[in-house]
C-alpha positions in Angstrom: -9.9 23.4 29.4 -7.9 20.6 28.0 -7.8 21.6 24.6 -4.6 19.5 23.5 -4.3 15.6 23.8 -1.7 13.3 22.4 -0.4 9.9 22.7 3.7 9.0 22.4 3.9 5.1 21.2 7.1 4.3 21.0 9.2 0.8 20.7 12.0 1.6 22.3 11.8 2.1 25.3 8.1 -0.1 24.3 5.4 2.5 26.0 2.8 4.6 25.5 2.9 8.7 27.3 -0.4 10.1 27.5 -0.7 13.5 27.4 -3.1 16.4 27.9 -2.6 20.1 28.4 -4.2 23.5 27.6 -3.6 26.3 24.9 -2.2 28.1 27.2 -1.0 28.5 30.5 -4.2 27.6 32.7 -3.8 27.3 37.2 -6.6 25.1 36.5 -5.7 22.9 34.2 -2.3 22.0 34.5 -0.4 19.6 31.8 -0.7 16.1 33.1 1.6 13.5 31.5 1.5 9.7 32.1 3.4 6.6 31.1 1.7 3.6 30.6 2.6 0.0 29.9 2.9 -1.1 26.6 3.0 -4.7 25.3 4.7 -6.1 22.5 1.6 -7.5 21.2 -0.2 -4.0 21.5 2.9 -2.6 19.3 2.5 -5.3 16.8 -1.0 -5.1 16.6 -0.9 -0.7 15.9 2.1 -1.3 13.6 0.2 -4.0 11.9 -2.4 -1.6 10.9 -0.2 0.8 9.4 1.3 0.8 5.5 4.1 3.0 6.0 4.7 3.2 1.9 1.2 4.4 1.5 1.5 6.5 4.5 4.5 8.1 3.3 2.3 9.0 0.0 0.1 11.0 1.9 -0.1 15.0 1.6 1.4 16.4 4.9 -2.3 18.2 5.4 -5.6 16.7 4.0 -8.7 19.0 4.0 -9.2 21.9 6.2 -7.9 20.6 9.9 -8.6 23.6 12.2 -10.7 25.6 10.1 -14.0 26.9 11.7 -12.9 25.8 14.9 -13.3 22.4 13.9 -10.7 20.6 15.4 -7.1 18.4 14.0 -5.6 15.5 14.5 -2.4 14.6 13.7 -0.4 11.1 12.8 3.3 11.4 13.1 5.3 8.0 12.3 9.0 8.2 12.9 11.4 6.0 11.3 15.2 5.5 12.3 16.1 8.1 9.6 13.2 10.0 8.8 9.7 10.8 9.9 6.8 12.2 8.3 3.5 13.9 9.6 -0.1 14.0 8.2 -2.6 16.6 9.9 -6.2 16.0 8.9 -9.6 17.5 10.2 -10.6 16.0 13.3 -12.4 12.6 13.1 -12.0 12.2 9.6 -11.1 8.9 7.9 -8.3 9.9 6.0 -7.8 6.8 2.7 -4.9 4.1 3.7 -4.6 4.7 7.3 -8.5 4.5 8.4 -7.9 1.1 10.4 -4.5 2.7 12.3 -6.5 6.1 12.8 -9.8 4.0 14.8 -7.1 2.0 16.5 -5.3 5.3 17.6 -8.5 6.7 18.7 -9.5 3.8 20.5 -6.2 3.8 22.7 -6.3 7.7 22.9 -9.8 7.8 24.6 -9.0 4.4 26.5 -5.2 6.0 27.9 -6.4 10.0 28.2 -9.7 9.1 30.2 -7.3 7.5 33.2 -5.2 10.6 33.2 
């Protein structure tokens, strides 16, 4: 099945790519890709949620993601001159970003579900 999902939010051009696709190379499950709207108000509202010094300060992995078959996620915040990842187990609230991590759920089950 569709084992990998992601969302793309970028500001320039403003939109959001939806994204789903298997481990591996499936006839059934083929990678579907969408772009979606995205307002200016949406944007200011995610990027609103998000303190990028105390994001920065985060450890590029927290806790176990993966392990036992337990699932990731992943938050990766790019900047005009840098970028910086953190990979967490899945559905945990990870200190400093819980507010932009429900929002990003929120948008991921609202955008991947129309796919």
């Amino acid at each position: 099945g569709y084992c990998l999902r992601s969302l793309n939010v970028t500001n320039v051009p403003l939109q959001l790519i939806a994204l789903k696709k298997p481990h591996w190379n499936q006839v059934n499950y083929p990678t579907i890709q969408r772009e979606f709207p995205f307002t200016s108000i949406q944007w200011q509202k995610l990027i609103g949620l998000l303190d990028a010094e105390k994001f920065q300060m985060l450890d590029d992995r927290i806790g176990c993601p993966d392990c036992a078959d337990g699932g990731a996620e992943w938050i990766q915040v790019n900047w005009s001159k840098k970028s910086k990842r953190v990979i967490f187990e899945y559905g945990a609230l990870v200190n400093s970003i819980e507010e932009f991590s429900k929002n990003l759920r929120v948008l991921r089950e609202q955008y991947l579900k129309n796919l």
